[in-house]
N, C-alpha and C positions, 0 to 999 in steps of 0.2 A: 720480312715475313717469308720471303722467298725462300732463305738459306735454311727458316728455319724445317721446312716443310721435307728441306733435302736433310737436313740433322735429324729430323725424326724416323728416315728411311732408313739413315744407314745406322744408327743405334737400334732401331729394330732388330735389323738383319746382323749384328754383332749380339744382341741378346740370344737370338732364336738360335743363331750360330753355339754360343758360349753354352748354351743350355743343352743342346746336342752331344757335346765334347764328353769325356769319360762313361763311365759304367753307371753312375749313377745319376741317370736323368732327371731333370725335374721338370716335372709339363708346367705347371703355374708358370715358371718362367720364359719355358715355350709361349704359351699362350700368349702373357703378356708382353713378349718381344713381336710375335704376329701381330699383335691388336697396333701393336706401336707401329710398325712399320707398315699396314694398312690404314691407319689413321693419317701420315703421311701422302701414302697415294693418294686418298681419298682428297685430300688439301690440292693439290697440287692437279688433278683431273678436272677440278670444279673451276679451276681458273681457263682450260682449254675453250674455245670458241668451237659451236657448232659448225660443220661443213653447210648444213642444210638449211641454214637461214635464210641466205642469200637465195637459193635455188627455187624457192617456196613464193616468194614476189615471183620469180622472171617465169615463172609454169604458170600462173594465173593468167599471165598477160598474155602468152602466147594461145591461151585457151581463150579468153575476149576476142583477139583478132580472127581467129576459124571459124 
């Protein structure tokens, strides 16, 4: 699932790319190379862990003991 997360980035960013190229743009494709390569981030962000979890128990405690 990992890799595919990274394969949805970079064919995004190769659409959004490809759609940019010549005189005649076409946004549909734009778009849908954005949505693809945000669909991607989006996958891949959701797996990152909180910094502030941990930090949330040990602030409680130290506020009990004062």
């Amino acid at each position: 699932m990992k890799y595919f997360n990274y394969i949805l980035i970079v064919l995004g960013a190769i659409i959004a790319i490809y759609s940019k190229t010549g005189t005649d743009q076409n946004q549909y494709i734009l778009i849908g190379g954005i949505v693809v390569l945000m669909i991607g981030i989006y996958r891949i962000s959701r797996n990152i862990p909180s910094k502030n979890i941990n930090d949330d128990s040990v602030d409680t405690n130290k506020e009990d003991i004062i």
